[in-house]
mmCIF file of the N, C-alpha and C atoms, coordinates in Angstrom:
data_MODEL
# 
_entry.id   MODEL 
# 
loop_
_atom_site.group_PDB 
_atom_site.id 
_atom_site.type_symbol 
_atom_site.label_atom_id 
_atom_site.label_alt_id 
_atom_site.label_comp_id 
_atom_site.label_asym_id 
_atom_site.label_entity_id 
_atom_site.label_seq_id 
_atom_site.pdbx_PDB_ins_code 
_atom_site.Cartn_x 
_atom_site.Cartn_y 
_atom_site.Cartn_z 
_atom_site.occupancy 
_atom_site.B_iso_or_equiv 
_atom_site.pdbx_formal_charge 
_atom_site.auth_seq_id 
_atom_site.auth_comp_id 
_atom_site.auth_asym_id 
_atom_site.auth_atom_id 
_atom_site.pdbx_PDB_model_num 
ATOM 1   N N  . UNK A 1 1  ? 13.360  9.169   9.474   1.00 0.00 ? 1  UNK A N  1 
ATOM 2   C CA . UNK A 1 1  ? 13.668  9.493   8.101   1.00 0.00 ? 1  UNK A CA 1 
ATOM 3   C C  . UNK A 1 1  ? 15.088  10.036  7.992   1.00 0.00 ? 1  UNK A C  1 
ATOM 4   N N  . UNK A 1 2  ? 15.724  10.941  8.846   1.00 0.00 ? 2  UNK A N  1 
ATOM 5   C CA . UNK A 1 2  ? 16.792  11.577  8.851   1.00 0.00 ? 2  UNK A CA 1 
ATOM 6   C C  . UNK A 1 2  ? 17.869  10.213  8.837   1.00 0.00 ? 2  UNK A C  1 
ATOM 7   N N  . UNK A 1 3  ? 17.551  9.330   9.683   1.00 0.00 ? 3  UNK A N  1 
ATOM 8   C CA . UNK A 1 3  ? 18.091  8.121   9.508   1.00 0.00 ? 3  UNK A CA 1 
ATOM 9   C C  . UNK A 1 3  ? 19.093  7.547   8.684   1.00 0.00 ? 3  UNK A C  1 
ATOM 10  N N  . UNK A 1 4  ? 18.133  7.354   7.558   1.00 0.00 ? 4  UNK A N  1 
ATOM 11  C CA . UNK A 1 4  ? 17.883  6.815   6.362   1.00 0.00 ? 4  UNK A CA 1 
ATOM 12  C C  . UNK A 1 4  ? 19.433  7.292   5.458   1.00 0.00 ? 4  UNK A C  1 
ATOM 13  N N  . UNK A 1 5  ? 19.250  8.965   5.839   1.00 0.00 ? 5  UNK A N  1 
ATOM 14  C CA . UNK A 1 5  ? 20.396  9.488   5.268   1.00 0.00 ? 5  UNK A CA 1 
ATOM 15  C C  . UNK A 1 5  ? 21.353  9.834   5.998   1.00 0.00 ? 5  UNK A C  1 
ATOM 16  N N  . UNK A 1 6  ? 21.867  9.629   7.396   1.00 0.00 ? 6  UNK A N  1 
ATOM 17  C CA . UNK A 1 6  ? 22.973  9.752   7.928   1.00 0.00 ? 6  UNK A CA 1 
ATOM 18  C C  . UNK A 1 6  ? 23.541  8.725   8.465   1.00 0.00 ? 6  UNK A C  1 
ATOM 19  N N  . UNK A 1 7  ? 22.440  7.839   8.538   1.00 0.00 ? 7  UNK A N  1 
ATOM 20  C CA . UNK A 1 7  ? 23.171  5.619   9.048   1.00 0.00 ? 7  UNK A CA 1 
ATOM 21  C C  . UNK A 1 7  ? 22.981  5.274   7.835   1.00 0.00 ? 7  UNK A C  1 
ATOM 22  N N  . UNK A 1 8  ? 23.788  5.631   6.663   1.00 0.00 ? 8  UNK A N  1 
ATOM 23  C CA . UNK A 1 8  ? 23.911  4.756   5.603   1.00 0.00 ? 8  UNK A CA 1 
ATOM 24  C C  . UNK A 1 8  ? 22.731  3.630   5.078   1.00 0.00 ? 8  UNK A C  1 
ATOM 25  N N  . UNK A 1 9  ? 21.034  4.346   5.230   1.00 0.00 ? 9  UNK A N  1 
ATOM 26  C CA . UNK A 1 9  ? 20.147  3.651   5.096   1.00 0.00 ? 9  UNK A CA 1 
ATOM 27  C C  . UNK A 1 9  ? 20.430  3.085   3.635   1.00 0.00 ? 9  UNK A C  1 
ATOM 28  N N  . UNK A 1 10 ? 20.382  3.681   2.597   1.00 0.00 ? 10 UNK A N  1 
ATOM 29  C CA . UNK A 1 10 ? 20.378  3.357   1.278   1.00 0.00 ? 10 UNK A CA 1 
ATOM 30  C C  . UNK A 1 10 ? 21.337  2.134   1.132   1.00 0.00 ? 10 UNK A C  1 
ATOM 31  N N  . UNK A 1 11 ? 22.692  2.103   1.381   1.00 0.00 ? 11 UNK A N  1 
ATOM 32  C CA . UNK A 1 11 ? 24.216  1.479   1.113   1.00 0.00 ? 11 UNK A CA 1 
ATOM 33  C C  . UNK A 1 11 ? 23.348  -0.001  1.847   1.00 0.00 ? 11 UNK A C  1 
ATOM 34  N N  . UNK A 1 12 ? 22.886  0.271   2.828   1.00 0.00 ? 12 UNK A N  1 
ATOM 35  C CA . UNK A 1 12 ? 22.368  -1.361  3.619   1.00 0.00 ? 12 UNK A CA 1 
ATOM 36  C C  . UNK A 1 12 ? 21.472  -1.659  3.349   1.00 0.00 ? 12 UNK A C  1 
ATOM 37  N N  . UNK A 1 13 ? 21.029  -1.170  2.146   1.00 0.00 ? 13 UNK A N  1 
ATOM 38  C CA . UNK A 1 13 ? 20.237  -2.207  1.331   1.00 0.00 ? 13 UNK A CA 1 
ATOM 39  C C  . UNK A 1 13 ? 20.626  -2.928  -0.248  1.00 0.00 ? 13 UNK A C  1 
ATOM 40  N N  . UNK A 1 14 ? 21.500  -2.195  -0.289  1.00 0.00 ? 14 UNK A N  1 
ATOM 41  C CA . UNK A 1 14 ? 21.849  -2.280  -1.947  1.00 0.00 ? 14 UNK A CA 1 
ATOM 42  C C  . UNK A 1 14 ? 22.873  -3.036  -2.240  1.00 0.00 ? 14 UNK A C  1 
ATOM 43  N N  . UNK A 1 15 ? 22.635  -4.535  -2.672  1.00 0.00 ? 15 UNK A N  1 
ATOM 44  C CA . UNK A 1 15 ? 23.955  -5.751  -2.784  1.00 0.00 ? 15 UNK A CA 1 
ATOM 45  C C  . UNK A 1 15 ? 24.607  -6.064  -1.370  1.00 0.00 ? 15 UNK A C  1 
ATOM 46  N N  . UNK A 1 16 ? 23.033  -6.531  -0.528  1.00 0.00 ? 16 UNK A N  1 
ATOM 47  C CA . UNK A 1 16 ? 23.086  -7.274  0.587   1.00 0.00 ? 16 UNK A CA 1 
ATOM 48  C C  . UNK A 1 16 ? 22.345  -8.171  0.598   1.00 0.00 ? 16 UNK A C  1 
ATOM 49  N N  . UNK A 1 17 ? 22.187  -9.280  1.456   1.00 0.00 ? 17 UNK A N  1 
ATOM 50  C CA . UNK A 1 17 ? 21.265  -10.431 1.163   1.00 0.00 ? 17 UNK A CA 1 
ATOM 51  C C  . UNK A 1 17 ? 20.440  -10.231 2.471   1.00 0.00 ? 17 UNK A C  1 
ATOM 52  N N  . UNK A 1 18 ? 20.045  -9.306  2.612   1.00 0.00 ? 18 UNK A N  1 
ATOM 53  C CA . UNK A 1 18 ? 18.872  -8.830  3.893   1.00 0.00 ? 18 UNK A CA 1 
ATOM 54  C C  . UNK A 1 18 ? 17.570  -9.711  3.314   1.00 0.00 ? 18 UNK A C  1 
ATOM 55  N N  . UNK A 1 19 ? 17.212  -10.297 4.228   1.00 0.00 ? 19 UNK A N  1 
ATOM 56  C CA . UNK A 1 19 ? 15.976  -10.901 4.153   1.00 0.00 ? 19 UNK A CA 1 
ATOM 57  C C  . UNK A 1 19 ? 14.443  -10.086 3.990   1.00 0.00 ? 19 UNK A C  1 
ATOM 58  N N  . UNK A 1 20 ? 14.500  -8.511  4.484   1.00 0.00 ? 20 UNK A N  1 
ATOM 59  C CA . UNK A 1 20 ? 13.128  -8.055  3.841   1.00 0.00 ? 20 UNK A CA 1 
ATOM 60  C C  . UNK A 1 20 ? 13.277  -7.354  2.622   1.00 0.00 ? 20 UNK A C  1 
ATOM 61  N N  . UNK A 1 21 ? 14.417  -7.026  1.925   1.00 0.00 ? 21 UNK A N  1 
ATOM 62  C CA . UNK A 1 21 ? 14.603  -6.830  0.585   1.00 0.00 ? 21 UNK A CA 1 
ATOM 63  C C  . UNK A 1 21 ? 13.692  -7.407  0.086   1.00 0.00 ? 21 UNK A C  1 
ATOM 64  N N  . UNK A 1 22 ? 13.577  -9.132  0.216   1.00 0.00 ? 22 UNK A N  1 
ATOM 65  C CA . UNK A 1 22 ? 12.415  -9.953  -0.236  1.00 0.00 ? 22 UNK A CA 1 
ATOM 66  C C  . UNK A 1 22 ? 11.299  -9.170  -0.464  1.00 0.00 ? 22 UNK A C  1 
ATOM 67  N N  . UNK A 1 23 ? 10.618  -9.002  0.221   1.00 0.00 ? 23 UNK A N  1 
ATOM 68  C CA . UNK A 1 23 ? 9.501   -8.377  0.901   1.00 0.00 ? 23 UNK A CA 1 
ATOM 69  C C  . UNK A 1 23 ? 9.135   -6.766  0.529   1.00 0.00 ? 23 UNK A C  1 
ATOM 70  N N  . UNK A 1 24 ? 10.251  -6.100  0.301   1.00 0.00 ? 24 UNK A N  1 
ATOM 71  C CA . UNK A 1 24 ? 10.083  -4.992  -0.076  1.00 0.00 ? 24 UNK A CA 1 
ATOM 72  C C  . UNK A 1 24 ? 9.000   -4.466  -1.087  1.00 0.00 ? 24 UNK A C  1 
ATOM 73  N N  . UNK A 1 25 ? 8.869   -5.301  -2.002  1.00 0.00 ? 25 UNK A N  1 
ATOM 74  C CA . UNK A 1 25 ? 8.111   -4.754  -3.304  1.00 0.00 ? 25 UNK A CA 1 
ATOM 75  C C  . UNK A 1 25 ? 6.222   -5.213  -3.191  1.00 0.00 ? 25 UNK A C  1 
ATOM 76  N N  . UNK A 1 26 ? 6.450   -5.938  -1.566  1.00 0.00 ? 26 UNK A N  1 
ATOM 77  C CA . UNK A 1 26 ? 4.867   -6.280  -1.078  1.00 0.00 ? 26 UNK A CA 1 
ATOM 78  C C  . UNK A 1 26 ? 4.507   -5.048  -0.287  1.00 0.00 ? 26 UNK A C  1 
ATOM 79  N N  . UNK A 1 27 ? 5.344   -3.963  0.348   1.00 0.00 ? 27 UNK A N  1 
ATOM 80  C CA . UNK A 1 27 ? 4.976   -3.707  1.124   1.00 0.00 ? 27 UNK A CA 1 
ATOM 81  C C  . UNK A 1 27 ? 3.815   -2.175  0.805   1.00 0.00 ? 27 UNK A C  1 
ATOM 82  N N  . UNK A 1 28 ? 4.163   -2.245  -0.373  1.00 0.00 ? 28 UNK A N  1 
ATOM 83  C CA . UNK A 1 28 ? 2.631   -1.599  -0.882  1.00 0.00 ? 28 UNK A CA 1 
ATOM 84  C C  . UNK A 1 28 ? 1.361   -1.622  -1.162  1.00 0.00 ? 28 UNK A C  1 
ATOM 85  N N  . UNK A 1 29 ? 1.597   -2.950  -1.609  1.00 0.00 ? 29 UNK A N  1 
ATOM 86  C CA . UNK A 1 29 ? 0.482   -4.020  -1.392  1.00 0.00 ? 29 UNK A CA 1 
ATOM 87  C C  . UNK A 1 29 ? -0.208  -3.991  -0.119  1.00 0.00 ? 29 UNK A C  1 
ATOM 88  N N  . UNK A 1 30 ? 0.583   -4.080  0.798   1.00 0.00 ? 30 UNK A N  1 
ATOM 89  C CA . UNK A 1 30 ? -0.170  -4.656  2.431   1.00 0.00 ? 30 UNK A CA 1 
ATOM 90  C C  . UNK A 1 30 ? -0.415  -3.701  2.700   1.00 0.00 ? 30 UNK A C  1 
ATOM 91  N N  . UNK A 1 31 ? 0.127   -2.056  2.569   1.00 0.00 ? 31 UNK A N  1 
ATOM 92  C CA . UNK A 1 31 ? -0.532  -0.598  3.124   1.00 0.00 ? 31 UNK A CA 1 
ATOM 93  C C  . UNK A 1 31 ? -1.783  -0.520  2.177   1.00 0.00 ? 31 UNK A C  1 
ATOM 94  N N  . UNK A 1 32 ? -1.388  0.158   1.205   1.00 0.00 ? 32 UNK A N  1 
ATOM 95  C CA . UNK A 1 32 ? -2.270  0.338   0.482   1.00 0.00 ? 32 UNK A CA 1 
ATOM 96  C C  . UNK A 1 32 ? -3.850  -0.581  -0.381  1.00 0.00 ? 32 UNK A C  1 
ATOM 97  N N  . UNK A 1 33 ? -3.725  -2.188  -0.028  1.00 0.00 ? 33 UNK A N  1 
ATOM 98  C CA . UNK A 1 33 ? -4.562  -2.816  0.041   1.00 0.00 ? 33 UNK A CA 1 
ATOM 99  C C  . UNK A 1 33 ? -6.160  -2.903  0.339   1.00 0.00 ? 33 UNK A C  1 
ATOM 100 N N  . UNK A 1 34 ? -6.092  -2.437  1.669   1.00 0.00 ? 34 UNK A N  1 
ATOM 101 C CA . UNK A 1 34 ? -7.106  -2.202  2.489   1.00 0.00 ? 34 UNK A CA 1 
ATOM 102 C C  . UNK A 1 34 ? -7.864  -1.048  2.060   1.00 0.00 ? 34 UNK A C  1 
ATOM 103 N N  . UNK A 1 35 ? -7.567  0.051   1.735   1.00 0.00 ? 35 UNK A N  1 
ATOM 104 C CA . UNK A 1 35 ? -7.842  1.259   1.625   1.00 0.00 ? 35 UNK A CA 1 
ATOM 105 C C  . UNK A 1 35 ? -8.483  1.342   0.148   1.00 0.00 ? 35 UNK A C  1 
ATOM 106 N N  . UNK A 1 36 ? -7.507  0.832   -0.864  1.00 0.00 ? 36 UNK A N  1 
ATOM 107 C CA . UNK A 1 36 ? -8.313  0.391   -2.224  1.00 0.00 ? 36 UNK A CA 1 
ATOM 108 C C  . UNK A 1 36 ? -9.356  -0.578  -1.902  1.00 0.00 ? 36 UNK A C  1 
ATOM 109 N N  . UNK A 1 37 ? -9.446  -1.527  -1.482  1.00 0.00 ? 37 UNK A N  1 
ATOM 110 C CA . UNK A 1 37 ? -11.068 -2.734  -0.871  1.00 0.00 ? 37 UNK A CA 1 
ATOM 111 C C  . UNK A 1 37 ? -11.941 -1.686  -0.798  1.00 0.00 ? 37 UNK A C  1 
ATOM 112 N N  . UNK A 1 38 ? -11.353 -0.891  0.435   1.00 0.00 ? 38 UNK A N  1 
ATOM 113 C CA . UNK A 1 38 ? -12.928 0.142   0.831   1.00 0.00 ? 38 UNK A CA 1 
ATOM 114 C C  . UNK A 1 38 ? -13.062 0.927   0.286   1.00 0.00 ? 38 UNK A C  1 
ATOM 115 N N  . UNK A 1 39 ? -12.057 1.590   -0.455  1.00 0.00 ? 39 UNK A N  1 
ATOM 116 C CA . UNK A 1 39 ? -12.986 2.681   -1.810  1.00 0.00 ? 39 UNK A CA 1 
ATOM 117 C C  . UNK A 1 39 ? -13.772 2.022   -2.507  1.00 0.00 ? 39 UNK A C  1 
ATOM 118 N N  . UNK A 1 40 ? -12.999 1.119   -3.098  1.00 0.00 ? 40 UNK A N  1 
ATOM 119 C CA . UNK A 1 40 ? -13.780 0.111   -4.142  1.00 0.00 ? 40 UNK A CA 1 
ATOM 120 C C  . UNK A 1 40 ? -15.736 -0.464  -3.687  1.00 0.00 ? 40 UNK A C  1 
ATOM 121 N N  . UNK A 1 41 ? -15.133 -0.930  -2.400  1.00 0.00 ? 41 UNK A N  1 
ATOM 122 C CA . UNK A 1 41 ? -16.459 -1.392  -1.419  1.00 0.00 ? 41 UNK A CA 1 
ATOM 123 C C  . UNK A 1 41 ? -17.205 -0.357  -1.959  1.00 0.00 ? 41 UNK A C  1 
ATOM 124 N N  . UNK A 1 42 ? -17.144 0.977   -1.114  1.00 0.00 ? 42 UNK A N  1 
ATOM 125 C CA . UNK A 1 42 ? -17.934 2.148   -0.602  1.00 0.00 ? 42 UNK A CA 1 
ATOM 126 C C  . UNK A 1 42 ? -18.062 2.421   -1.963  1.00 0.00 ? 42 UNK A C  1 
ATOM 127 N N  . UNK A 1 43 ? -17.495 2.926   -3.389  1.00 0.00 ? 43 UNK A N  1 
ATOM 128 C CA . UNK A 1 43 ? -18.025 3.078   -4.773  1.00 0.00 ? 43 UNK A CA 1 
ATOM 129 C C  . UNK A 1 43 ? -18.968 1.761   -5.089  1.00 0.00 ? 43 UNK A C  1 
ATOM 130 N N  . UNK A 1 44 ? -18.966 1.141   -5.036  1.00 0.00 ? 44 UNK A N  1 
ATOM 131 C CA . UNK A 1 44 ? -20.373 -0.192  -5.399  1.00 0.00 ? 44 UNK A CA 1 
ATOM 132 C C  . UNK A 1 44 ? -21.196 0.040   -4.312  1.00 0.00 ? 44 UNK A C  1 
ATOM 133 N N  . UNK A 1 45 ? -21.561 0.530   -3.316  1.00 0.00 ? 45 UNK A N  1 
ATOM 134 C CA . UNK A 1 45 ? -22.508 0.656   -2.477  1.00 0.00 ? 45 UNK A CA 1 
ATOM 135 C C  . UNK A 1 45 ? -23.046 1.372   -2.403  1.00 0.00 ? 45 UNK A C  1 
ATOM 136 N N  . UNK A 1 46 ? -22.244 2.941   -2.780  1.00 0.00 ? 46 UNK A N  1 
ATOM 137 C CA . UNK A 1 46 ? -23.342 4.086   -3.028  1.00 0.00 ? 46 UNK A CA 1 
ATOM 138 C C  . UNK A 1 46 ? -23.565 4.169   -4.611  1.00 0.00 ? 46 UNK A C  1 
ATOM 139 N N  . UNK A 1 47 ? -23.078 3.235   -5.593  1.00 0.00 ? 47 UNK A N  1 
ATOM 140 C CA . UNK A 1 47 ? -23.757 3.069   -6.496  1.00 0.00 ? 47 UNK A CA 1 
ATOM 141 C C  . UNK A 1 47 ? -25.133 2.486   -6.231  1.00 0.00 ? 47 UNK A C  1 
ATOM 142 N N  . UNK A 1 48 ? -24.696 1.804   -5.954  1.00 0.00 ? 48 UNK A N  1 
ATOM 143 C CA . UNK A 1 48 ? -26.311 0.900   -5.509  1.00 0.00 ? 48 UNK A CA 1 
ATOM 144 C C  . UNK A 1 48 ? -27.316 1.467   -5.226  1.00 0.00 ? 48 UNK A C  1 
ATOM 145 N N  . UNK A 1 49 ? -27.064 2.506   -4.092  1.00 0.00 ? 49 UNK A N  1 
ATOM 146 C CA . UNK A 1 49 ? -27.934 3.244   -3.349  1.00 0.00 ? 49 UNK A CA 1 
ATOM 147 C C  . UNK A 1 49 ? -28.746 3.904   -4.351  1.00 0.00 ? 49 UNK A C  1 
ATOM 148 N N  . UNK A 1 50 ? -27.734 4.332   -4.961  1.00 0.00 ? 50 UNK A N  1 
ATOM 149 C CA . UNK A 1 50 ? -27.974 6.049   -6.060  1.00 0.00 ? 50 UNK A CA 1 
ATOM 150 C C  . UNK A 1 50 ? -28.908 4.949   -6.827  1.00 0.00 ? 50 UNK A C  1 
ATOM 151 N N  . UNK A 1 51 ? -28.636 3.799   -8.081  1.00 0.00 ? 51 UNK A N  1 
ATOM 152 C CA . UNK A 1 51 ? -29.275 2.958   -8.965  1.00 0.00 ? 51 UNK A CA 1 
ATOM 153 C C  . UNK A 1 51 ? -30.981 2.907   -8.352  1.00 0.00 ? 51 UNK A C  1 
ATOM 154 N N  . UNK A 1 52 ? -30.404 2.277   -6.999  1.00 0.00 ? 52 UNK A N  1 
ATOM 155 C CA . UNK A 1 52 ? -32.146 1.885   -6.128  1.00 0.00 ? 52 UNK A CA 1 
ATOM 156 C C  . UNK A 1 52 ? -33.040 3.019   -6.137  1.00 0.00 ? 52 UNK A C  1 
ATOM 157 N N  . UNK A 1 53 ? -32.408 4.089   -5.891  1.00 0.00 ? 53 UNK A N  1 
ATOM 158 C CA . UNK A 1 53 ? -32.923 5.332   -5.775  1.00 0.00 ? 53 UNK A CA 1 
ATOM 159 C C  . UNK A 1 53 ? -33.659 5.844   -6.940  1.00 0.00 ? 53 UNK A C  1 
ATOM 160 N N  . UNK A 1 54 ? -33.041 5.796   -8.023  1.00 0.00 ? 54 UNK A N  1 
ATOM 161 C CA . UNK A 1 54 ? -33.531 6.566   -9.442  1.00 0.00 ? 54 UNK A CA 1 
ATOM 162 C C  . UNK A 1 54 ? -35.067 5.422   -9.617  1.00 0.00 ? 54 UNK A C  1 
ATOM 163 N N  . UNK A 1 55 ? -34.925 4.268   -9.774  1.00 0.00 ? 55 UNK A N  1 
ATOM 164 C CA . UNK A 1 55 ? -35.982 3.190   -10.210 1.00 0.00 ? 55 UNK A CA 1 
ATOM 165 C C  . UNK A 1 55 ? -37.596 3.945   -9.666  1.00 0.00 ? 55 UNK A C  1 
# 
């Protein structure tokens, strides 16, 4: 991280034609992806449970 701000991280990205610039605006997508599925999953499953349960 310290990086970022003493090797001119910011400047080497900004009005360069770096190829994961591309990519940049996925890369939240691909972390955070997985993790929303399985909340999502795990909320419909212990719904379920709880629904089966009350009947």
């Amino acid at each position: 991280m310290r990086s970022e701000f003493t090797h001119h991280g910011f400047a080497s990205r900004v009005g360069t034609k770096r190829a994961d610039l591309a990519h940049q605006p996925l890369d939240p997508v691909i972390v955070a992806g997985p993790w929303v599925a399985a909340g999502a999953a795990a909320y419909v499953g212990v719904r379920t449970v709880v629904r089966s349960l009350r009947r």
